[in-house]
BAFI-3210 file (N, C-alpha, C; in Angstrom, 3 decimals, decimal comma, padded with zeros to 6 digits):
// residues 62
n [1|2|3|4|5|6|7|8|9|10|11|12|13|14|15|16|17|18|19|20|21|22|23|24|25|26|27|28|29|30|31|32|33|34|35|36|37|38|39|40|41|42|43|44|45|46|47|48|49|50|51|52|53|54|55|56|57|58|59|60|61|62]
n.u [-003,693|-002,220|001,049|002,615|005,365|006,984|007,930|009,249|010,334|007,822|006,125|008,257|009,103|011,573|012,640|011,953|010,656|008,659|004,974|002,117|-001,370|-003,796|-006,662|-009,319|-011,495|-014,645|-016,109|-018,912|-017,237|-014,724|-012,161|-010,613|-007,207|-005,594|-002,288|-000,062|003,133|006,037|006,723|004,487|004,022|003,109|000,760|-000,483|-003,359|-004,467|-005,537|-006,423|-005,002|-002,669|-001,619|-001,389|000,417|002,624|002,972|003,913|002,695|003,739|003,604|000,881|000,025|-001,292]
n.v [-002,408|-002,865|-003,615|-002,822|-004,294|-002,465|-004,578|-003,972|-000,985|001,673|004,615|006,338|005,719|003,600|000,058|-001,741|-000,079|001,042|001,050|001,972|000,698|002,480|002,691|001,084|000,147|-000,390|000,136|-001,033|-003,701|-002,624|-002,167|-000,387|000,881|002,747|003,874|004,789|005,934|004,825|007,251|008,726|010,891|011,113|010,200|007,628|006,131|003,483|000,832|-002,507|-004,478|-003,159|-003,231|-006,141|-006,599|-004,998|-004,599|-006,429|-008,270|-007,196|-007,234|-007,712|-005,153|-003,392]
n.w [011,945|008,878|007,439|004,388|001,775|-000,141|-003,383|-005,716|-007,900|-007,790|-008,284|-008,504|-006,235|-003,688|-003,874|-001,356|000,466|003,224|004,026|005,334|005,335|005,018|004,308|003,190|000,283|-001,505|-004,052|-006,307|-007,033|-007,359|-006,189|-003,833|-002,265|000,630|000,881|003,331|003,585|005,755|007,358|007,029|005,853|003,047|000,893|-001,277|-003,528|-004,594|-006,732|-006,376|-008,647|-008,417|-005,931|-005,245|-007,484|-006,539|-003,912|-000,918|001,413|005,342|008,293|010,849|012,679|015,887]
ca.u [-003,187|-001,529|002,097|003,269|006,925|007,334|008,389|009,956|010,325|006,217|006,110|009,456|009,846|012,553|012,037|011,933|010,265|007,642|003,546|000,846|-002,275|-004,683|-007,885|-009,683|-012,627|-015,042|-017,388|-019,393|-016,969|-013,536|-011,269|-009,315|-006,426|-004,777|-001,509|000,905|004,773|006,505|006,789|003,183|003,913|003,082|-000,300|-001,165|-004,194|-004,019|-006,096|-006,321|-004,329|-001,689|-001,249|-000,672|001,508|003,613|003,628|004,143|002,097|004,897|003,008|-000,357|-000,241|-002,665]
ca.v [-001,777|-004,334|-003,385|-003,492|-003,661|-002,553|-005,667|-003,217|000,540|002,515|005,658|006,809|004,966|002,362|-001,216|-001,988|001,229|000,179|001,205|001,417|000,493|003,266|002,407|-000,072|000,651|-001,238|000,552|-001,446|-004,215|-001,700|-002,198|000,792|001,397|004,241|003,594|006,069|005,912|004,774|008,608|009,205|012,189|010,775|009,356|007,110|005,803|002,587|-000,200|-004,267|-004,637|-002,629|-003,995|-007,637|-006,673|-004,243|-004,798|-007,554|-008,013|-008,134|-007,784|-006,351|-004,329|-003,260]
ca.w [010,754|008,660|006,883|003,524|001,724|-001,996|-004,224|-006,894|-007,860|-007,952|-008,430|-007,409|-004,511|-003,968|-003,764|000,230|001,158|003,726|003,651|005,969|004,448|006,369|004,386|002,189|000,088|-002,686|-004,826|-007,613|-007,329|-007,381|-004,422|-003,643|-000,990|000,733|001,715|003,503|003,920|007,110|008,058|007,749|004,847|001,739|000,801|-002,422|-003,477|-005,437|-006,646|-006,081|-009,241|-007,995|-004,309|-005,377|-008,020|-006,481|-002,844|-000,242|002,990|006,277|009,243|011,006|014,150|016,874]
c.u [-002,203|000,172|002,608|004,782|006,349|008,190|009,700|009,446|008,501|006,286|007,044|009,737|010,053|011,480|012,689|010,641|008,519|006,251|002,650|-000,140|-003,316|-006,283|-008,316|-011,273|-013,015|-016,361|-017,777|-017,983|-015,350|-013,456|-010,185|-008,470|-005,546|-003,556|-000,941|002,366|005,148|006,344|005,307|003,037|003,286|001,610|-000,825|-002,413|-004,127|-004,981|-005,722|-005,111|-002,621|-001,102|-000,808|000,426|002,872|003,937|002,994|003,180|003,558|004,084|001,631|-000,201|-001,062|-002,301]
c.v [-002,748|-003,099|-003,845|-003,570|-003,132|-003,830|-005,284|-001,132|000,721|003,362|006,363|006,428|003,883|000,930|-001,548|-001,220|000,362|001,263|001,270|001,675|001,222|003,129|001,503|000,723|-000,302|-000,397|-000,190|-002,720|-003,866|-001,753|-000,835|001,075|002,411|003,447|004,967|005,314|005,492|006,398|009,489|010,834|012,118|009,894|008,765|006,399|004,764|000,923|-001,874|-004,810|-004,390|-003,318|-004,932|-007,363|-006,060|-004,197|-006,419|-007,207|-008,608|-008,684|-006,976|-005,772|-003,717|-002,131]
c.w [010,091|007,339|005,594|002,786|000,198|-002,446|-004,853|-006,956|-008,151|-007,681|-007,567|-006,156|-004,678|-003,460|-001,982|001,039|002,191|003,436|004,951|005,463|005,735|005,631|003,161|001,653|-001,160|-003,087|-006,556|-008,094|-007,871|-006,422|-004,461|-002,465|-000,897|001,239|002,091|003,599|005,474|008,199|008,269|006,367|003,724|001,854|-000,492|-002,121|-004,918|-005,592|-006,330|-006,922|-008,561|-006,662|-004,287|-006,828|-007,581|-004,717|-002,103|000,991|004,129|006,898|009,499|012,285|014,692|017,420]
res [x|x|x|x|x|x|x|x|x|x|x|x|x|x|x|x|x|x|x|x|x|x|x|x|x|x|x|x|x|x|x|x|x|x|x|x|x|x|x|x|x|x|x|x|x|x|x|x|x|x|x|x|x|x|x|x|x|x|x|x|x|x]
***
């Protein structure tokens, strides 16, 4: 499962706030990812665009 930070503020959540990226997807050439929150509560869904602009990769874990 690989970890991301926030860069800057997205959709109400501060700039640090960490991510785990729980799934990846590509239809017709559209990348889409789920992330959740450190706590596991919160779930966005957010494209390619979005990911490299707005968050960081830390680490990945097993």
């Amino acid at each position: 499962m690989k970890v991301y930070k926030l860069k800057k503020k997205f959709r109400d959540y501060k700039r640090g706030t960490q991510f785990y990226l729980i799934a990846e997807s590509e239809y017709i050439g559209v990348k889409e990812f789920v992330l959740r929150t450190e706590d596991l509560t919160v779930r966005i869904s957010i494209n390619e665009r979005e990911l490299s602009e707005h968050f960081s990769f830390i680490r990945e874990i097993y």
